[in-house]
N, C-alpha and C positions, 0 to 999 in steps of 0.2 A: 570104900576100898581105895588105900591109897595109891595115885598113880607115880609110877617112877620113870622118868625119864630113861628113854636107851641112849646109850656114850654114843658120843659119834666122835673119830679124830680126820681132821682136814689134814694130811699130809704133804709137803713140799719139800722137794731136795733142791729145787732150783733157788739161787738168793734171793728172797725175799726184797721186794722194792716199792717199785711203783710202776703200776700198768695194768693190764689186761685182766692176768691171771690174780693177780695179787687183788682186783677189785673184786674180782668173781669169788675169791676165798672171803673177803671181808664182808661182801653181799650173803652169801651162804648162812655166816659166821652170826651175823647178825636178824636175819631173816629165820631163823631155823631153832635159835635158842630158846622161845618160848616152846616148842616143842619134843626141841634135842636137849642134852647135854653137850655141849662141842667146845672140844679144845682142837686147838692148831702146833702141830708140831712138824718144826722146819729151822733153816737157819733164815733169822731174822737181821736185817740191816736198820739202820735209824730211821730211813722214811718212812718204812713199812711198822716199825712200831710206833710210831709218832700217830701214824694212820687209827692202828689199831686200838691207844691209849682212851682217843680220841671216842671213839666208834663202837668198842668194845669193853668197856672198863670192867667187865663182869669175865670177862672169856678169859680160862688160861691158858699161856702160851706158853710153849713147849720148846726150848731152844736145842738144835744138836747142830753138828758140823756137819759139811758136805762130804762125805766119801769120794774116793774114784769112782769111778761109772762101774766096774767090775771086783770091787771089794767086797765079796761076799762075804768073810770075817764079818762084816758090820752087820749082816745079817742074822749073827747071835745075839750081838747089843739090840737089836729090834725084836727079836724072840724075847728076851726078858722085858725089855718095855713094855711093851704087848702084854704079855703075862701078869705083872705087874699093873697096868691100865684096864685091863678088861674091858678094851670097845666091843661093842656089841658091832662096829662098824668101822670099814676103813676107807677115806676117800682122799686114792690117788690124785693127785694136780700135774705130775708132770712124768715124762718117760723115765727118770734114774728112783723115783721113791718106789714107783710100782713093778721097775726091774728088781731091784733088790728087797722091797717087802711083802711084792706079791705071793712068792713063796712062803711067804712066813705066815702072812693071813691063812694062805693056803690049811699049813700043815697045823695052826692052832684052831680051824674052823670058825676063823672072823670071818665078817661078808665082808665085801669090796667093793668099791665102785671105781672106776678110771676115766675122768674127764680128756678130754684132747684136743686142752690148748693150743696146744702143738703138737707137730706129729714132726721125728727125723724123716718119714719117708719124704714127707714135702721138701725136704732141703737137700740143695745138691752135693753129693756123695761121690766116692768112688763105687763103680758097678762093684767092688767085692764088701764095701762097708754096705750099699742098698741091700744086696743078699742076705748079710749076716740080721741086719736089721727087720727085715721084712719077714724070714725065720723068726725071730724072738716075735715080734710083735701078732706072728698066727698062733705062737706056743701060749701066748699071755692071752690074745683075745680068748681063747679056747677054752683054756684051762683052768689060768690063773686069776681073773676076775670075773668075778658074781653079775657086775654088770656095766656098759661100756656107754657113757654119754658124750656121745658128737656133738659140738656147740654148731655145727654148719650139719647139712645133709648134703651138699657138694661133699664135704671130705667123708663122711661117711658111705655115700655113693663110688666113694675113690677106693676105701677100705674093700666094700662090698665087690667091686670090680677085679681087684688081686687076688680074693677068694680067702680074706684073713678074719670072715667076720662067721661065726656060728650057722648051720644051715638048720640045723635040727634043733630045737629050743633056744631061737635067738635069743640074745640078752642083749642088744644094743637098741638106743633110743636116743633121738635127737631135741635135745633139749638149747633153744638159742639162747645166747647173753642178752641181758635186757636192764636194762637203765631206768630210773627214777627219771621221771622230765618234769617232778612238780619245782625243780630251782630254777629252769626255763623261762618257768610265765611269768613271772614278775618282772625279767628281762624282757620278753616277749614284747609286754604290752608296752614297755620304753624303748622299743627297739629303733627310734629315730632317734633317739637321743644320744643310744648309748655308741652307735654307729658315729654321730658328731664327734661324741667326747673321744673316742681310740681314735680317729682320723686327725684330732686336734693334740692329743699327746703321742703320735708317731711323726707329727710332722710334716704331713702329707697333705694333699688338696684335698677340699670337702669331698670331691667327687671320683678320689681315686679309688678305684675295683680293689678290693684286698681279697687274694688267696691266703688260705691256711693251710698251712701244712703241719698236722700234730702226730709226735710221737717221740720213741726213741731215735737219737740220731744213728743209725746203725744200717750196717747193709741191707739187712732184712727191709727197710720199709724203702727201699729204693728212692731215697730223695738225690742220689746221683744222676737217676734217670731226669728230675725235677727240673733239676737244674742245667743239664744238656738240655731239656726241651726251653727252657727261656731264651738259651743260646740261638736254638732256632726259630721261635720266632718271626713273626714280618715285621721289618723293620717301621712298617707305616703301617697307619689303621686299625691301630689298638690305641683305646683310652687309658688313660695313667694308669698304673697300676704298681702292687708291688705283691711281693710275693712275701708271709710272714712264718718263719720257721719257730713252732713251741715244741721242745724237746732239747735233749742233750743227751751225750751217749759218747761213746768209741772212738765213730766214725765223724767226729765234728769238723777235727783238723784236717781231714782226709776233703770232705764236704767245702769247707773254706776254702781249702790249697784250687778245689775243683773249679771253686765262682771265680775267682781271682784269675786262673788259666784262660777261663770263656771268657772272660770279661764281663762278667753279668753281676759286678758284685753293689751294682745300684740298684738292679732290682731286687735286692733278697733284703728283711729284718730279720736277724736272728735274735730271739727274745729269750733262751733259754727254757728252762725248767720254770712252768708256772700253776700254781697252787689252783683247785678247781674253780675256785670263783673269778678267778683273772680269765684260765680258759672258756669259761661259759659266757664269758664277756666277749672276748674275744670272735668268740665262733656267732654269738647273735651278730657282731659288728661285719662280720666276713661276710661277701657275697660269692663267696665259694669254696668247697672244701675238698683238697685232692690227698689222695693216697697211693702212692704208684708201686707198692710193696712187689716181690720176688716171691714170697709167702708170705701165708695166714691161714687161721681158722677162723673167725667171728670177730673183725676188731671190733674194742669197744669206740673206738675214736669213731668211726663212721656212726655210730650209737647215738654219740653227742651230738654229731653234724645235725642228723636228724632228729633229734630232739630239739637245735636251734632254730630247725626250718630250713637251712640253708640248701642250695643245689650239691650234691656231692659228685666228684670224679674221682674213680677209684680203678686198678689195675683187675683184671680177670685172673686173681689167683683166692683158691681155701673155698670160704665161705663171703670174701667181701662182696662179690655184687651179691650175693643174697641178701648182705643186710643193706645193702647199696637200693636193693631194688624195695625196699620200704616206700622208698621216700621217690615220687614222683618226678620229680627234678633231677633225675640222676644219668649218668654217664660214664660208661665200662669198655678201658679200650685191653686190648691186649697189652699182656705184660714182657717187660726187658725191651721195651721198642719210646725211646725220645722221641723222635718224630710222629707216633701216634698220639703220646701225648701232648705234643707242642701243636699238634693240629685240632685236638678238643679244647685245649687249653684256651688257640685261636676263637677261637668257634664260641666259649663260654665268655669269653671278655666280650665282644663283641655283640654277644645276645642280649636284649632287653633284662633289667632287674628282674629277675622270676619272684613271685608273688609267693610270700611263704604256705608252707602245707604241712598240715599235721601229721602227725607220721607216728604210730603204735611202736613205743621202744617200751615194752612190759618187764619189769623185774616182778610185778607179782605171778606173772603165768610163770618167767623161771623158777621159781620158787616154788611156788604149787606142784609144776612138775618134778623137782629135786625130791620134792617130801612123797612125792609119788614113786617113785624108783627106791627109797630108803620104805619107805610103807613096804611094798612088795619084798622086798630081802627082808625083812624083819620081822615080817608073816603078824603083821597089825590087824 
């Protein structure tokens, strides 16, 4: 009996780049095709299909434009794709594809799934946008998707609290982002060297402390807070240090204007945008890795941290101390507060070199369980 693959489509209305989510669809993408059929349809930008070319040279991708948030016209253009595509399967990636095509799955009887990268309730609102949002997002948990995957169970603990998550035939399940850590060991086991070689091409003394700080530069990962906290600081009895920003985004010029104001702009390397095998250098070479974010759901960055081994300090917002709390070396101040962080910040320069630790970051358990949640909907 021949067996035929079920379609599965990855969907995204947000642009397509590099980061979190965009890894989580190209892990999926590729993890799931000996099983699935899977195409990705979204609008794609050049790093993300560079990513993809790379990674996926069999998967096709699906290009459309991004709508308004509220063009439901576009929701006819998706009724014929649909139609025409015949997924056995629809998986949501962000709040505007599963607004405007969870209807649509709906009324053609595809199954659904809606992952929650991010969620609008986490980000600050007017009280009357939180309402209107909070409405859609009980109508859609309800009604409009098959089934609902929390990469954190902190925010799905937040959902279930508001009372937007199903009480009678739950359909939500918390499945965490998990990373590959076999590019790690190789680094690992040179990890004194490779620490020499970045302290000898940044310029710096053998012996100076490097924080990391990886992401996009954008308000969301609060590196303004980062940079208030170096300002406070004590001026005595910290070992050299510097502080290394990999990212780029929005908020850079905003971030620069900031160091420049504090005066802190010796402590900071801004290194920009750097390709995975520079970051995984980077993060073995780091003796520490901070994320001071406003929100989150599961970054992958803390993923990495601990995959390198390194001590992480990371803000109390989403799911990050959850992933924070993997890794044994870890430190969770509250969030929007400089001074809490300028005083862990304190506290980690000054603590002996922490001895690395292994730390479970699974991409096969998320996987297992993704194919387990499409199993279920697809009545396998």
């Amino acid at each position: 009996k021949m067996f035929i693959k079920k379609r599965i489509i990855i969907f995204s209305l947000t642009p397509l780049g590099i980061g979190g989510m965009e890894e989580n669809i190209l892990q999926l993408a590729e993890g799931l095709q000996t099983r699935f059929e899977v195409k990705i349809l979204g609008w794609f930008t050049p790093p993300f299909l560079i990513q993809a070319a790379a990674r996926l040279p069999k998967t096709e991708l699906l290009p459309i434009e991004r709508p308004s948030k509220y063009n439901f016209l576009f929701g006819l253009r998706l009724l014929k794709l649909f139609r025409r595509l015949k997924p056995d399967l629809v998986h949501f990636q962000d709040p505007r594809s599963r607004l405007l095509g969870g209807p649509i799955t709906n009324i053609l009887g595809i199954k659904s799934v809606y992952t929650f990268h991010m969620s609008p309730l986490l980000m600050p609102h007017s009280p009357f946008k939180a309402r209107v949002y909070t409405k859609i997002e009980k109508l859609y948990n309800r009604h409009f998707t098959d089934a609902l995957i929390f990469v954190s169970k902190n925010v799905k603990d937040f959902y279930a609290r508001l009372g937007l998550l199903r009480t009678q035939k739950p359909n939500d399940f918390v499945i965490r982002n998990g990373i590959d850590s076999a590019p790690f060991l190789p680094l690992l086991a040179e990890k004194q060297q490779f620490r020499t070689a970045v302290r000898t091409q940044l310029q710096v003394l053998p012996e100076t402390r490097l924080v990391l700080g990886l992401g996009r530069l954008t308000v969301q990962k609060g590196f303004d807070y980062l940079i208030q906290a170096i300002a406070l600081l004590p001026s005595k009895g910290l070992p050299p240090f510097k502080i290394i920003l990999l990212g780029d985004g929005e908020a850079r010029a905003q971030l620069h204007a900031l160091a420049k104001t504090l005066e802190v702009e010796d402590a900071l390397i801004w290194l920009g945008f750097q390709d995975k095998p520079q970051v995984r250098e980077y993060l073995i070479a780091a003796d520490l890795f901070v994320l001071p974010s406003r929100y989150e759901c599961y970054p992958y960055s803390i993923l990495e941290a601990n995959a390198a081994q390194i001590p992480v300090l990371v803000s109390d917002v989403g799911g990050s101390a959850e992933a924070a709390a993997l890794n044994a070396n870890h430190t969770v101040i509250p969030p929007h507060d400089p001074m809490a962080l300028a005083n862990a910040l304190a506290q980690a320069l000054q603590a002996p070199l922490r001895v690395p630790n292994v730390v479970k970051t699974s991409l096969d358990d998320m996987l297992a369980q993704t194919r387990t949640v499409y199993d279920l909907l697809l009545d396998r």
